[in-house]
N, C-alpha and C positions, 0 to 999 in steps of 0.2 A: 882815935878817929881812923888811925890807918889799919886797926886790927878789923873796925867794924866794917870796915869799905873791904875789908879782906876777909874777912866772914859774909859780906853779900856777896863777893865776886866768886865766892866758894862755894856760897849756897845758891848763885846763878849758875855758877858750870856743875854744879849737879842738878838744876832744875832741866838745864840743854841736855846733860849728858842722859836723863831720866825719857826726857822725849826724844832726843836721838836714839836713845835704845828703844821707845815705844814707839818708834816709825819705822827702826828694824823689823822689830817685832811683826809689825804689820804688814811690810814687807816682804817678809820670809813665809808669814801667813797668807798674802795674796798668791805668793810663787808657791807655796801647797801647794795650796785651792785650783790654782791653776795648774798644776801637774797631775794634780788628782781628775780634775775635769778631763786634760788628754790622756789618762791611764784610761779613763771611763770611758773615751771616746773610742780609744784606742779598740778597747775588749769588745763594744759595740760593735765597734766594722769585724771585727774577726769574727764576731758570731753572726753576723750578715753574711760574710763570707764564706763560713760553714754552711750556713743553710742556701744560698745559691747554690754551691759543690752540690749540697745536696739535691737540689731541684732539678739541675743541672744531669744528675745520674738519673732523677726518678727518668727527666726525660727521655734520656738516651735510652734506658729501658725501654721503656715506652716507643719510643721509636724501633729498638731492635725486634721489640714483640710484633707490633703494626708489620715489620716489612716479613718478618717469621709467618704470620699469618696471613698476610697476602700471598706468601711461595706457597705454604700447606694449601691454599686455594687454588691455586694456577694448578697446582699440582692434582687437587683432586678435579678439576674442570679437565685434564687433560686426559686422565686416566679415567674418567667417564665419557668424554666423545672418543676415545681407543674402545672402551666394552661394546657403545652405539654401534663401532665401527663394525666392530669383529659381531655383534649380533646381528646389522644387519647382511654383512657376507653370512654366515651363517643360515639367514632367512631365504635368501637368493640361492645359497646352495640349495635348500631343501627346496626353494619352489622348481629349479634345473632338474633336480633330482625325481620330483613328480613329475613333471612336464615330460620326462625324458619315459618314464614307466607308461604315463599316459601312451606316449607315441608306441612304443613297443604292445601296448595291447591295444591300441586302435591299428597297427601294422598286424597283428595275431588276427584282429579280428576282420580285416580285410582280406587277408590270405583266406581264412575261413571262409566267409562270404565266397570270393574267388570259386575255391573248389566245390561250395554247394553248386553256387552259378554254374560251372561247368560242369557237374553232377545234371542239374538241373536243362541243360541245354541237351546233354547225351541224352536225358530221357527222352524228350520233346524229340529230339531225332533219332531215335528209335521207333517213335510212338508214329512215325509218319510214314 
């Protein structure tokens, strides 16, 4: 009687010992699973991370272009009201420049006039 009671109590602490070790088991298997979930979680964020960096750059790009060709504009806007600038001095000169020929042959041609007129008065007081 005392061998069978010690043949149950043998084959109960290997029945505990069987499911002690298969709640280990289960155990160790939940702590994977769950390491494995924040390994995955983990490389997730890192490649969200990566590609913000990345967006991050296209933007700044993108922004250094925008302000790049906002100056190439100011730039060409400036350097075209300077040509305006200098064309229309340019046009002013030339109209000075006639106006000013103008004057010197309507002053030619008033001298002219002049000395017919007085030509023209010596005859008339001759002629009397």
């Amino acid at each position: 009687m005392l061998l069978e009671e010690n043949n149950k109590l043998e084959r109960d602490q290997m029945r505990l010992q069987q499911e002690k070790d298969a709640m280990r088991d289960q155990v160790n298997t939940l702590i994977l699973q769950q390491q494995e979930q924040q390994a995955r979680q983990q490389e997730q964020q890192a490649r969200q991370q990566e590609q913000q960096a990345r967006q991050q750059e296209q933007l700044n790009k993108l922004q250094d272009l925008l302000v790049q060709q906002k100056e190439a504009a100011e730039q060409q806007r400036k350097e075209e009201r300077k040509e305006m600038e200098n064309q229309r001095k340019e046009e002013r000169q030339e109209i000075e420049q006639q106006r000013k020929e103008e004057r010197q042959e309507l002053k030619h041609q008033m001298e002219m006039l002049e000395r017919q007129n007085g030509q023209l008065m010596l005859m008339l007081q001759s002629k009397k």
